[in-house]
C-alpha positions as CSV (number, residue, x, y, z in Angstrom):
1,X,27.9,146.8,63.6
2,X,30.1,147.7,60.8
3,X,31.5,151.3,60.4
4,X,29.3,151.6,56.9
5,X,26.7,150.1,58.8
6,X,26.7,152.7,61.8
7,X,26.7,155.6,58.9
8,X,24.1,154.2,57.0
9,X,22.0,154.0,60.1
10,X,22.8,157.9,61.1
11,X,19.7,159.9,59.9
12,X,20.1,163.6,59.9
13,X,17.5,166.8,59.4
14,X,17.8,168.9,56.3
15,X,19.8,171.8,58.3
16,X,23.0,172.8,58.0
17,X,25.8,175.9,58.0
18,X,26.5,176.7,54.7
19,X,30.1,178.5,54.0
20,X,32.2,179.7,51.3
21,X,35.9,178.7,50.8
22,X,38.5,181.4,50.3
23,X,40.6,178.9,48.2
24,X,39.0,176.4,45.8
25,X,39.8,173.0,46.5
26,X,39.5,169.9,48.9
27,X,40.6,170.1,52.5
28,X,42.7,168.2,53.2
29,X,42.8,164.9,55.6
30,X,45.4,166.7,58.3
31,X,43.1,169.7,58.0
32,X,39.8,167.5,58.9
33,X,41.7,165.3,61.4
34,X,43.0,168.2,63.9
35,X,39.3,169.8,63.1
36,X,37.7,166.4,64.2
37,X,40.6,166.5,67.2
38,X,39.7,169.8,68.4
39,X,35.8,169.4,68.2
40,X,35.8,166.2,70.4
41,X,38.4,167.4,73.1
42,X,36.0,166.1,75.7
43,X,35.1,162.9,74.5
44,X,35.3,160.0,76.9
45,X,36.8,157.2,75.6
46,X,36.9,156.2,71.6
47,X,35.3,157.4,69.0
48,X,31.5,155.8,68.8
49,X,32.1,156.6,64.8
50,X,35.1,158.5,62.9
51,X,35.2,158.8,59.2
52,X,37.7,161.2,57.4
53,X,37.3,162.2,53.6
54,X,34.9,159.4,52.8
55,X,34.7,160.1,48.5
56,X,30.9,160.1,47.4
57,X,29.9,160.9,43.9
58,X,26.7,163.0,42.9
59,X,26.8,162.4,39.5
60,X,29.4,160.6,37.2
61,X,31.6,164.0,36.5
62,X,31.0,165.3,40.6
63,X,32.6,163.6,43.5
64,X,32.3,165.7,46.6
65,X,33.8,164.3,50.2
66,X,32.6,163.9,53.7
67,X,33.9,163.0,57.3
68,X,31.6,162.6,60.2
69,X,32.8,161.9,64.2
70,X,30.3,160.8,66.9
71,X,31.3,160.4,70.0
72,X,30.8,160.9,73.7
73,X,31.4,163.2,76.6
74,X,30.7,163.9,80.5
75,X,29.6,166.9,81.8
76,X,29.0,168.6,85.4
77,X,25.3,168.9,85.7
78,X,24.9,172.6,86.1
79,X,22.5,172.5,89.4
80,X,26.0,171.4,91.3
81,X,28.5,173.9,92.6
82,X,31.7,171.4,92.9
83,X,32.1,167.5,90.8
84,X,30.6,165.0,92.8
85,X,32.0,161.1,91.3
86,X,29.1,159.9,90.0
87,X,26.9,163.0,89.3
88,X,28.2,163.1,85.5
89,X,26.1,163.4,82.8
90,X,26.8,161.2,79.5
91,X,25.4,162.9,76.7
92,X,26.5,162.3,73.0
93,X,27.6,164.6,69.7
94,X,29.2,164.7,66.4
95,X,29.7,166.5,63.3
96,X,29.7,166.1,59.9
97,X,31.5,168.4,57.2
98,X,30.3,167.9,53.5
99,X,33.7,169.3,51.6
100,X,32.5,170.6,48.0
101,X,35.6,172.5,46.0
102,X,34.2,176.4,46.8
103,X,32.1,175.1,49.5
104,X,31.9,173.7,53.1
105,X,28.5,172.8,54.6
106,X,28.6,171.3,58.6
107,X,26.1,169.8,60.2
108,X,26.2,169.5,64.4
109,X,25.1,168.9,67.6
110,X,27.0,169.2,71.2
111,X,30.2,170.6,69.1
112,X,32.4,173.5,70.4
113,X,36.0,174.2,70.0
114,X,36.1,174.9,65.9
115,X,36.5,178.5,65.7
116,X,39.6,178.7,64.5
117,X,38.3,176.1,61.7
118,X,35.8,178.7,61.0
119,X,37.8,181.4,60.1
120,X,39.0,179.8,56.9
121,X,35.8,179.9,55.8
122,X,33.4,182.5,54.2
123,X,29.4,182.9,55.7
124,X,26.8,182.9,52.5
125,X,26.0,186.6,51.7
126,X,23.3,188.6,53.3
127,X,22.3,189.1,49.5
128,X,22.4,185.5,48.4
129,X,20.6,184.3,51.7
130,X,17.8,186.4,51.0
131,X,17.5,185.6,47.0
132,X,17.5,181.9,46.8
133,X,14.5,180.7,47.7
134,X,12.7,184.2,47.1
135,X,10.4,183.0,43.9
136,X,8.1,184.8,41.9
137,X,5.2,182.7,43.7
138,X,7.0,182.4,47.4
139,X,5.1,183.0,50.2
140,X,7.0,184.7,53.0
141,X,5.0,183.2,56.2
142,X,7.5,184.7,58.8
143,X,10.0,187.4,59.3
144,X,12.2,188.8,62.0
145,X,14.1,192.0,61.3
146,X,16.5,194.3,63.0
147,X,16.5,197.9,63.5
148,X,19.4,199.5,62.3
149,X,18.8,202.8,64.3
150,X,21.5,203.3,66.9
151,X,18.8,204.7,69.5
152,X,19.5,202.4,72.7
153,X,15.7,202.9,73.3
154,X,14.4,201.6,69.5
155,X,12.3,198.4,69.1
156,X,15.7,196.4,68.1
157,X,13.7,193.4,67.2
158,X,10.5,192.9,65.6
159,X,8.9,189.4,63.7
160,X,5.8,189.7,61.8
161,X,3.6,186.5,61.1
162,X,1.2,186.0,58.2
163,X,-0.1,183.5,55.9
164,X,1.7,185.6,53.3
165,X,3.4,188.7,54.2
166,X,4.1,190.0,51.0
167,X,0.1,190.7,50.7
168,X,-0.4,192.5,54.4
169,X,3.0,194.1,55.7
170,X,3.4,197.7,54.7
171,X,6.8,198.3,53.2
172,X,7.0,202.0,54.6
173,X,9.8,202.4,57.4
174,X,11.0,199.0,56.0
175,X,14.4,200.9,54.7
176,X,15.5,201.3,58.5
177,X,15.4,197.4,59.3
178,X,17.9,194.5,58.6
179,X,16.8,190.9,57.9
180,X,18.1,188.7,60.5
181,X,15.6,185.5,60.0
182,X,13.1,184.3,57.3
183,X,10.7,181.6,57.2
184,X,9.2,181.0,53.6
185,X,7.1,178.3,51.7
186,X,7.6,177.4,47.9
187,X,5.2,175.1,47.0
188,X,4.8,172.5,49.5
189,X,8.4,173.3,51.1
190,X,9.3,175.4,54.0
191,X,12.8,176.5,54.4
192,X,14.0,178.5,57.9
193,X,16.6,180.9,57.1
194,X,19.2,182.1,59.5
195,X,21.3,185.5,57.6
196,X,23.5,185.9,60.7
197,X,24.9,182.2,60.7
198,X,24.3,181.2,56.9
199,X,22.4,178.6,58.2
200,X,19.4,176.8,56.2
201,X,16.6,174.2,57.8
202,X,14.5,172.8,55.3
203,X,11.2,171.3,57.6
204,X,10.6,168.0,57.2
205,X,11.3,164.2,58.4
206,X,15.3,163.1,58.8
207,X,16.9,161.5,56.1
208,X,19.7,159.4,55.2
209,X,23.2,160.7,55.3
210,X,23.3,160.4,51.3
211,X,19.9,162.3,51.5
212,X,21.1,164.7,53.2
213,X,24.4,165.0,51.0
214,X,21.8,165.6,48.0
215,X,19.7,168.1,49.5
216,X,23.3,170.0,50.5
217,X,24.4,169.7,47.2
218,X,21.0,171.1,45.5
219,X,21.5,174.5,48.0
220,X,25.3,174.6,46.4
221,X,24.0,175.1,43.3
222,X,21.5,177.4,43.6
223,X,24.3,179.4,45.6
224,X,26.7,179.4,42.7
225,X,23.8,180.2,40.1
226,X,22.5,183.3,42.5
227,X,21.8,185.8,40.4
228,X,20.8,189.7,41.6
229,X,17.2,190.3,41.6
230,X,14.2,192.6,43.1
231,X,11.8,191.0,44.9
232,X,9.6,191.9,48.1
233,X,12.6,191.7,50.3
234,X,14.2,194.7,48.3
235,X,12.1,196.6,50.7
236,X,14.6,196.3,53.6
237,X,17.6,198.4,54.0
238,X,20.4,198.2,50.8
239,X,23.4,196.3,51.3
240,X,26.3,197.4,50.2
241,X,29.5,195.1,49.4
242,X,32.0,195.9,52.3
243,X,35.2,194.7,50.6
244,X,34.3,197.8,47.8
245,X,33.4,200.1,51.0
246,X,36.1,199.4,53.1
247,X,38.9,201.7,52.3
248,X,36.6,204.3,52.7
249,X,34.9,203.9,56.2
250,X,35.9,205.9,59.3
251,X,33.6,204.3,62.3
252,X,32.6,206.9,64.9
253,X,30.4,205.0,67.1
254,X,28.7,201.5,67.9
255,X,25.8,200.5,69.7
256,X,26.2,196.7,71.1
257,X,23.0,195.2,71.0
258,X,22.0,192.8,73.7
259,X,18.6,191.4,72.9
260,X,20.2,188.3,71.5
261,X,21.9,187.5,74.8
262,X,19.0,188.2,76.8
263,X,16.6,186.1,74.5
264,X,18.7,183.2,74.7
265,X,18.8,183.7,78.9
266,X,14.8,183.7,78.5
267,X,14.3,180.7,76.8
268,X,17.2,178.7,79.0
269,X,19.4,178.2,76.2
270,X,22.4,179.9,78.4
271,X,23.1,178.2,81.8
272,X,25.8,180.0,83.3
273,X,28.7,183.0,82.5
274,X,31.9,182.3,83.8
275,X,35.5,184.4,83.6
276,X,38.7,182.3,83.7
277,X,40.9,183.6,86.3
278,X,44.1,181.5,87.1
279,X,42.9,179.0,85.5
280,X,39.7,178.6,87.3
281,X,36.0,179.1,86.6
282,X,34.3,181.9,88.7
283,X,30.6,182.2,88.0
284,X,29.4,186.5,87.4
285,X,26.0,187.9,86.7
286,X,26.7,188.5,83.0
287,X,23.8,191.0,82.8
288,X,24.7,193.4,85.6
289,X,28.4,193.4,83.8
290,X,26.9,194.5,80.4
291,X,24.5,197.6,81.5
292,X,27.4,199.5,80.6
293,X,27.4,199.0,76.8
294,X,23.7,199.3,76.5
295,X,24.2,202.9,74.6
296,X,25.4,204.5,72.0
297,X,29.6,204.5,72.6
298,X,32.1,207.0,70.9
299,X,34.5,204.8,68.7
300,X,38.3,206.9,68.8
301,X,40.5,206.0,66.0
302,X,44.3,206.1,67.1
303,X,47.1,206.5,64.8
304,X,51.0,204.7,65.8
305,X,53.4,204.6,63.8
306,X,51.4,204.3,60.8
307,X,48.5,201.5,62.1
308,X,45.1,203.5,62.8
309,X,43.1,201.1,66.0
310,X,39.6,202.0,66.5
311,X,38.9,202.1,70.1
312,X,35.6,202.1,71.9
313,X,35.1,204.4,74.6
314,X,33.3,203.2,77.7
315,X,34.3,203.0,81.5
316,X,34.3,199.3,81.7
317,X,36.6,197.4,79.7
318,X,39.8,199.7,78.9
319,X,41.0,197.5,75.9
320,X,37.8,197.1,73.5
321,X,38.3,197.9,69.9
322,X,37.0,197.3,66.6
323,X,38.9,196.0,63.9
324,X,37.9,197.2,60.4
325,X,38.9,193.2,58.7
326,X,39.6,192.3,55.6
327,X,35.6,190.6,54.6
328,X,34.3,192.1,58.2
329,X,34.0,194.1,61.4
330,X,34.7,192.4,64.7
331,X,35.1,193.1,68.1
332,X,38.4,192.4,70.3
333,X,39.3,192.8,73.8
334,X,41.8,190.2,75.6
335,X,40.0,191.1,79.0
336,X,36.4,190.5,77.2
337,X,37.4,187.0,75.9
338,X,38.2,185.5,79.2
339,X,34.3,185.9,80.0
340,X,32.2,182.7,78.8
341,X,28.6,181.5,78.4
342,X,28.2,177.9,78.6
343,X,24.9,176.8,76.3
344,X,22.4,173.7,77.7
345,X,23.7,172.0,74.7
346,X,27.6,172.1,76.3
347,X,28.5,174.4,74.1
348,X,31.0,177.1,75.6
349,X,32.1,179.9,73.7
350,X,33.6,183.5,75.0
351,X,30.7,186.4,75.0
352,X,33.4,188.6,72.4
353,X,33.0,185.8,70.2
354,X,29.1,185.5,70.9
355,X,28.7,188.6,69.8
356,X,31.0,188.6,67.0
357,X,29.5,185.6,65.2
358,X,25.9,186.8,65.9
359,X,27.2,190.0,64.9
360,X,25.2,192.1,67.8
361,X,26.3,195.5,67.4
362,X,25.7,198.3,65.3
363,X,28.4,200.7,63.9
364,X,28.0,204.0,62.1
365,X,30.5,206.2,60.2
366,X,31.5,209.6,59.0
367,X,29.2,208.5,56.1
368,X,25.8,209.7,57.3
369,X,23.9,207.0,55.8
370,X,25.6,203.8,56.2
371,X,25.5,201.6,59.1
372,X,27.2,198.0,59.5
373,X,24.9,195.6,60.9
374,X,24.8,191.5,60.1
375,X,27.9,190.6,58.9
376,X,27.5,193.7,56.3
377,X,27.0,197.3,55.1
378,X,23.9,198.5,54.7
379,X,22.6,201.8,53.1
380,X,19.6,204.0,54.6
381,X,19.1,206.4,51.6
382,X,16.1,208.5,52.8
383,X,18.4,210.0,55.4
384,X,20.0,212.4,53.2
385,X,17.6,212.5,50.0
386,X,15.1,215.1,51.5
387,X,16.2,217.6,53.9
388,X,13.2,219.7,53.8
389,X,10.8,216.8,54.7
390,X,13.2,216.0,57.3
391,X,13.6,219.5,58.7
392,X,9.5,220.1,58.5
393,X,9.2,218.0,62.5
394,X,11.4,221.3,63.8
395,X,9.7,224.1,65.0
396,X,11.6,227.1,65.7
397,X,10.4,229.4,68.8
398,X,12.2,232.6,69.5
399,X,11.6,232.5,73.1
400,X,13.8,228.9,73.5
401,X,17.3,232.0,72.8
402,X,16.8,232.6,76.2
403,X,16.2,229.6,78.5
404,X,19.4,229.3,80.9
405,X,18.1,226.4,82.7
406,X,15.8,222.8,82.4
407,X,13.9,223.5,85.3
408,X,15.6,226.5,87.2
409,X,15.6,226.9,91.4
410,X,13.2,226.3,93.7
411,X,11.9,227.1,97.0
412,X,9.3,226.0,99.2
413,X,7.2,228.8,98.3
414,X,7.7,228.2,94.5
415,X,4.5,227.7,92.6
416,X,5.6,227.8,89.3
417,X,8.9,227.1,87.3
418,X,11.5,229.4,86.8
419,X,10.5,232.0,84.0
420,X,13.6,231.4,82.3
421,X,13.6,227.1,82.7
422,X,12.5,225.4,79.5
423,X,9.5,224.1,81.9
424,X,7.9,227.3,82.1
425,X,8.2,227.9,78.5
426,X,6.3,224.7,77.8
427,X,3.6,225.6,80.3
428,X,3.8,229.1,79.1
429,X,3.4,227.6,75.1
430,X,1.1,224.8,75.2
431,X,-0.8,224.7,78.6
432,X,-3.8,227.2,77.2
433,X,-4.6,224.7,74.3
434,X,-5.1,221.8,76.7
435,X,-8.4,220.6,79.2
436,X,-6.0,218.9,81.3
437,X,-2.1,219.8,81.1
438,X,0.0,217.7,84.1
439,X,3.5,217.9,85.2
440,X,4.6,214.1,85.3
441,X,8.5,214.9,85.7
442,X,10.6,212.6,88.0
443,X,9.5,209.1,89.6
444,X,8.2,206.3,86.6
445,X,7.4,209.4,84.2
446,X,5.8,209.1,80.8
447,X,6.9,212.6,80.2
448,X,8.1,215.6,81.6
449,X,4.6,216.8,80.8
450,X,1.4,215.7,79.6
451,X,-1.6,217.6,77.6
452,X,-4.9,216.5,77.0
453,X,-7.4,217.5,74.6
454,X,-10.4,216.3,73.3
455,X,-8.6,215.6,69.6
456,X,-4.9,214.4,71.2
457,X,-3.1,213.0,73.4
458,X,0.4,215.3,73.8
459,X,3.7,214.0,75.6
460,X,6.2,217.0,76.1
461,X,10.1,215.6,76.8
462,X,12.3,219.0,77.7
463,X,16.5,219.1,77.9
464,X,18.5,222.0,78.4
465,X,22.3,221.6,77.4
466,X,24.8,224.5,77.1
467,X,26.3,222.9,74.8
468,X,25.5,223.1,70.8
469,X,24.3,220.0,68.8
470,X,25.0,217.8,71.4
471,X,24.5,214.1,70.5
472,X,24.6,212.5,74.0
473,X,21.7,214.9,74.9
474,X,19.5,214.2,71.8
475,X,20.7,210.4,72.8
476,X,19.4,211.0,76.4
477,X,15.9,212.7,75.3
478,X,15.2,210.3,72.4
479,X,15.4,207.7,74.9
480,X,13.0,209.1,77.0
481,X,10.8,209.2,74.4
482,X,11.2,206.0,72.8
483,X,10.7,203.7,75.7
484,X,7.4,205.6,76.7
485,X,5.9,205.4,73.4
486,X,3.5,202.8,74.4
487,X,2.3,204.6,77.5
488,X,0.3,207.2,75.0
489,X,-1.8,204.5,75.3
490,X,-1.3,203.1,79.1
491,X,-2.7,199.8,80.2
492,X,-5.5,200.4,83.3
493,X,-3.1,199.0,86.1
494,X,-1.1,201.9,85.7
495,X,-4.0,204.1,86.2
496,X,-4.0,203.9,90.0
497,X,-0.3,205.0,90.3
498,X,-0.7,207.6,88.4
499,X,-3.5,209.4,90.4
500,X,-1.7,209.1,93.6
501,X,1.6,210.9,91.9
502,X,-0.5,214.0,90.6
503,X,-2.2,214.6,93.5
504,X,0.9,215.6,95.3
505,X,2.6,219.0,95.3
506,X,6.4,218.7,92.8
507,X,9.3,217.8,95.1
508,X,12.7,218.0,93.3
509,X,16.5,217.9,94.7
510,X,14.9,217.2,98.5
511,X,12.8,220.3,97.8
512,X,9.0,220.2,98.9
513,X,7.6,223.2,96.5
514,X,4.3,224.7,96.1
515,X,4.0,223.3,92.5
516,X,0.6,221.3,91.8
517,X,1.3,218.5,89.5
518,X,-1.9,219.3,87.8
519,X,-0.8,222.3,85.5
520,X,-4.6,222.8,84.4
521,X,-8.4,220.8,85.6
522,X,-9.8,220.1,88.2
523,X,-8.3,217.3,90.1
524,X,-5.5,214.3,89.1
525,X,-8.9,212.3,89.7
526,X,-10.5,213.7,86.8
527,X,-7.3,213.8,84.6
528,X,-7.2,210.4,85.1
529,X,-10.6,209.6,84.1
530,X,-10.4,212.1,80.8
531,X,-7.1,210.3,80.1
532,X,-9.0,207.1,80.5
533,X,-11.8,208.4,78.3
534,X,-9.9,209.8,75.4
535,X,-7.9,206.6,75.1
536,X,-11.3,205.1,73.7
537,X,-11.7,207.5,71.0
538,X,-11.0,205.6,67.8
539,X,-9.7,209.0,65.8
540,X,-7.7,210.3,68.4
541,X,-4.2,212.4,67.8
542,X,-1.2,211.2,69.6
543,X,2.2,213.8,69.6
544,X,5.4,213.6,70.7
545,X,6.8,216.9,71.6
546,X,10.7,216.8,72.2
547,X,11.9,220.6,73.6
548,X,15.3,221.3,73.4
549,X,17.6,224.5,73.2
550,X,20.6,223.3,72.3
551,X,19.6,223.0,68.8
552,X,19.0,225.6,66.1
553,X,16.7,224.6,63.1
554,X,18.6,227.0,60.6
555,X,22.1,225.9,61.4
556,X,20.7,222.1,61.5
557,X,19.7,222.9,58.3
558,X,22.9,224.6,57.4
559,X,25.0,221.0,58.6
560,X,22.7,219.0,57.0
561,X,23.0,220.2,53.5
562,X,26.9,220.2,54.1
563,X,26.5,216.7,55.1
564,X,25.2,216.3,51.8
565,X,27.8,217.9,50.1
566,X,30.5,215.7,51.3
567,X,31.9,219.0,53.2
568,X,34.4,218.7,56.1
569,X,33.1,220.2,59.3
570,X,33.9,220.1,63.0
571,X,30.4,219.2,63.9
572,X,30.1,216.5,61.4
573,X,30.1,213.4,63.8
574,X,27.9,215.2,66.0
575,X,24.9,216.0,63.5
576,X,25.6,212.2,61.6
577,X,24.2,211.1,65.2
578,X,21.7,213.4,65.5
579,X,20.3,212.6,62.1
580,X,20.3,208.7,63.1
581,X,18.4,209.7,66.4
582,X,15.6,211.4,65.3
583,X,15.4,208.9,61.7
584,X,14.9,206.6,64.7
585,X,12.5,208.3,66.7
586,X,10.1,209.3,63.6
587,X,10.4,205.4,62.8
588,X,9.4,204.5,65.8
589,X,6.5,207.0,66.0
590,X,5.5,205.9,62.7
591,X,5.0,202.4,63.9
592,X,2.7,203.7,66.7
593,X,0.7,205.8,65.1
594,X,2.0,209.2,66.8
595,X,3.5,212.4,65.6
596,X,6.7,214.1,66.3
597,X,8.0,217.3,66.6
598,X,11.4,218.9,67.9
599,X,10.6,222.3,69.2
600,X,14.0,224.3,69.1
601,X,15.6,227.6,68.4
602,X,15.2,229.4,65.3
C-alpha cells in the first residue's frame, strides 16, 4: 500500500488538543521531525507511516499543514517483575499535528515524550473553552466542577447529570466551584469538553483524516471569533486574566489536590509509580508517599539577591516550590520529578508534571478573594462583599474568656469535665435544651458531642488553642466537621457501633474515668433508637456547632473589615485562611442542608 494510500485509509474520532501559538507562523520541518523523533523513542523498527508538513488547502486563500507518524513499540507486560524474551507486548501508536498559523491541534494515542514540544504552545482559555459551544438554545447534559475552597476536608469534586441543567441546578454556592469538564448538546451534536487539557471530543463515528482536518479547522474559527458573553456558566467562579494579575500576587499557601490521581488509580488507568534511582526503576506505593500534602501547606517566599522563590513548607520533600510563570503557576522539585506513573496506555510521565498539566492544586494569596485553580485566576467575590452576613454564624459567649483547656485532667473518679475545659462549657450551654445529649469524643467520632431534640439534630466540634486566630486549628476543626457532614444523617450499619461506644464510661490518655458517654436519657440504647427515629422526620433541623476560644468575634470583625480596606496587618495571612475555611464549611453545609455556627469569644 502506498503512503497516500495508508493515510487515506487512517480514520480518526473528532477529538483532539487544541493549543495556541505564542508566535504566528508554520513550524517548521526540523521542529516536527525532532517532535516526531522524540514521540516514537520506543518504536521497534521503521516507521509503519511518517509524513512531515504534508500542505492541504481548506479553501482556495487557506492552506494549513499536517504530519502524522504511526509506528510500533514493545513493552514489559506490567504483571512481570523482570523481562522475560518473549513476554513482550506489541502494541501500536501515532500522532498527528494539524499546524494552522496561531494554532496547533494534536491528535494521539500511545504517545509520551513531547513535553518539551508542549511548552511552546498555549492551552485554549478557561474563558473560551466554556463560551464556544455555550448557545442561546444549548443544553448542558453534564457537568463536573471543582471546589476552590482550600478545606482538605471539602467535596473537591462534584458532577451533576440532567437532561438539561440549566433548567434544575440551583446556581447558589455555584461562585465557590471551578469548571473542570462539560458535556453539552447543540442540536443534534454532543461535544465533551476538557478545561484542564483544552481538549474537545465531538461524539460521533470516525472519519477521514481530511474530515477530521475540517472539523479541526471549524473549532479554529470559532476560537478566533470568541467573543465575551453571559450565559448559564457565568454562574461559576470569575476568572480573572493572570498575565494582568500577576505582578500583583503574593501566594501564601497551596492545597495539592489528589482526587485526580486517585480517580485515575480507581479506574486502572495508572499501573505502577516508579522513582529513578541510578538509573534504575524501583517500584513505591505512590499513595502512602503523598499523605503528606493532603492539607493546606504554608507557601514562604524567599528573597536572594534580588530573585523572590516561593517555597512550600512540608516535612517531605525539602526542595518543592512554586514558580509564579510568565502565562502560569507550576510546581518544581528536582527530587519530585524522578517519581513516575506509568499509564495502561504506555504513557509515562513524572507525578510533578501530572500534576502540573492537570493542574491539581489550589493556591491562595495575600488577596483574600482570589484563588488559582485550572490553569487560571479565579475571583470569589462574596467573600468580602458582606461582612455582616458573614459574621451573623459567630456567636459570642462570655464564659469561652476563661477556658484554659479542651478537655482538662482526669481521674478515675472524674464524672464530669473540668469546669474550666471547653467540654464542660458545652455541656454546661447546650445539654438542658436537648432529650438526648452524648459525648462521642475519641474512636470513629461524628462529633465531640451530639444533641438531640425533637426539631434538630446538633453536632458540637470543640478546640482549644492558646494561640489567637490560629489558621491550622480552624484547619484542624473544619475538617472534623466537613468529613462528618454526612453522618447527621448516618446509614443503619453504623447504628450497632455506635451503641456499643456509648454505653461505656469515657477513657482518654490511658485513663478509665467515671464519665457516662450518655450526657442526658436514659440509655445509649434509647439514644440510638431516638437518633434513628428523628432521622425520619421530613422537616427536621440539622446544626453544626464549631466551639472554639481562640477566636474573638469583635476583633474578627475588626480584621475583616481591614481586609477589606487593603490595610497591612500582621494577622493578615492568618484571617485570609480563616475566611476561606469557614466560606468552605458554610458551602458545604449549604449543600447538605445544615446550619452552622462558630461559637467564640466576644
Amino acid at each position: 500500500m502506498l503512503k497516500q494510500e495508508k493515510i487515506e485509509n487512517i480514520i480518526l474520532n473528532e477529538n483532539a488538543y487544541f493549543y495556541l501559538k505564542e508566535k504566528v507562523g508554520f513550524l517548521s520541518k526540523n521542529l516536527i521531525k525532532n517532535t516526531l523523533r522524540e514521540a516514537s523513542l520506543d518504536k521497534k523498527g521503521n516507521y509503519l507511516l511518517k509524513e512531515i508538513r504534508k500542505k492541504f488547502q481548506i479553501t482556495p486563500n487557506k492552506n494549513i499543514y499536517y504530519s502524522i507518524a504511526v509506528f510500533k513499540y514493545e513493552k514489559k507486560p506490567t504483571f512481570i517483575d523482570e523481562p522475560v524474551s518473549g513476554w513482550e507486548e506489541t502494541k501500536l501508536a501515532y500522532i498527528c499535528l494539524i499546524d494552522f498559523e496561531e494554532q496547533l491541534v494534536i491528535a494521539k494515542r500511545n504517545i509520551s515524550g513531547i513535553k518539551n514540544f508542549l511548552e511552546n504552545f498555549i492551552p485554549i482559555d478557561y474563558s473560551i473553552m466554556t463560551s464556544i459551544f455555550t448557545l442561546d438554545d444549548t443544553t448542558f447534559e453534564k457537568i463536573s466542577m471543582n471546589n476552590m475552597n482550600i478545606s482538605d476536608k471539602s467535596i473537591r469534586q462534584k458532577s451533576v447529570e440532567s437532561t438539561d441543567l440549566k433548567e434544575n441546578l440551583s446556581t447558589l454556592g455555584l461562585q465557590s466551584y471551578v469548571l473542570s469538564n462539560l458535556r453539552v448538546q447543540n442540536g443534534g451534536s454532543k461535544v465533551s469538553l476538557s478545561l484542564n487539557t483544552s481538549r474537545i471530543n465531538k461524539f460521533g463515528a470516525k472519519n477521514s483524516i481530511e474530515a477530521f482536518i475540517e472539523w479541526s479547522d471549524k473549532i479554529v474559527t470559532r476560537i478566533k471569533d470568541y467573543e465575551p458573553k453571559s450565559s448559564f456558566l457565568s454562574s461559576f467562579a470569575t476568572p480573572l486574566n493572570y498575565e494582568d494579575e500577576k505582578e500583583g500576587l503574593n501566594p501564601i499557601a497551596i492545597l495539592i489536590t489528589l482526587s485526580k490521581l486517585y480517580e485515575d488509580f480507581q479506574h486502572n488507568r495508572i499501573e505502577r509509580c516508579f522513582i529513578m534511582y541510578n538509573e534504575k526503576e524501583r517500584e513505591i506505593d505512590i499513595i502512602k508517599a503523598l499523605n503528606n500534602f493532603e492539607r493546606l501547606l504554608d507557601i514562604e517566599s524567599i528573597t536572594v539577591d534580588g530573585a523572590t522563590s516561593h517555597k512550600i513548607k512540608n516535612t517531605a520533600i525539602k526542595d518543592l516550590y512554586i514558580s509564579l510563570n510568565a502565562k502560569s503557576i507550576t510546581l518544581r522539585s528536582p527530587k519530585l520529578n524522578k517519581l513516575c506513573l506509568q499509564f495502561a496506555d504506555d504513557l509515562v510521565i513524572p507525578i510533578l508534571s501530572y500534576l502540573n498539566t492537570r493542574n491539581s492544586f489550589i493556591v491562595t494569596f495575600d488577596s483574600p478573594d482570589i484563588v488559582y485553580s485550572n490553569r487560571k485566576l479565579f475571583k470569589d467575590s462574596r467573600l468580602l462583599s458582606n461582612i455582616e452576613a458573614f459574621l451573623k454564624i459567630f456567636i459570642p459567649y462570655q464564659s469561652l474568656e476563661n477556658v484554659a483547656s479542651e478537655k482538662g485532667r482526669f481521674t478515675t473518679k472524674s464524672k464530669e469535665f473540668e469546669r474550666e475545659s471547653i467540654f464542660a462549657f458545652v455541656e454546661n450551654t447546650f445539654l438542658n435544651n436537648s432529650e438526648y445529649f452524648i459525648c462521642d469524643d475519641l474512636g470513629k467520632e461524628w462529633a465531640d458531642h451530639i444533641a438531640l431534640n425533637p426539631e434538630s439534630i446538633s453536632f458540637y466540634h470543640s478546640k482549644f488553642k492558646s494561640t489567637q486566630f490560629s489558621a491550622s486549628a480552624f484547619q484542624d476543626i473544619i475538617g472534623q466537621a466537613q468529613k462528618n457532614l454526612g453522618n447527621l444523617s448516618p446509614s443503619d450499619n453504623q447504628w450497632p457501633m455506635k451503641q456499643e461506644f456509648w454505653c461505656k464510661n469515657y477513657k482518654n490518655d490511658g485513663v478509665q474515668t467515671a464519665i457516662a458517654r450518655v450526657r442526658k436519657g436514659a440509655s445509649a440504647e434509647k439514644a440510638v433508637d431516638y437518633f434513628r427515629t428523628l432521622k425520619s422526620y421530613p422537616n427536621l433541623k440539622k446544626k453544626v456547632f464549631l466551639v472554639v476560644n481562640f477566636l474573638s468575634k469583635k476583633e474578627l470583625e475588626i480584621k475583616l473589615n481591614q481586609l477589606r480596606n487593603g490595610e497591612n496587618f500582621r494577622e493578615r495571612n492568618e484571617i485570609i485562611q480563616i475566611l476561606w475555611f469557614v466560606s468552605s464549611l458554610v458551602s458545604s453545609c449549604y449543600e447538605v442542608g445544615a446550619e452552622i455556627y462558630i461559637c467564640c469569644k466576644p
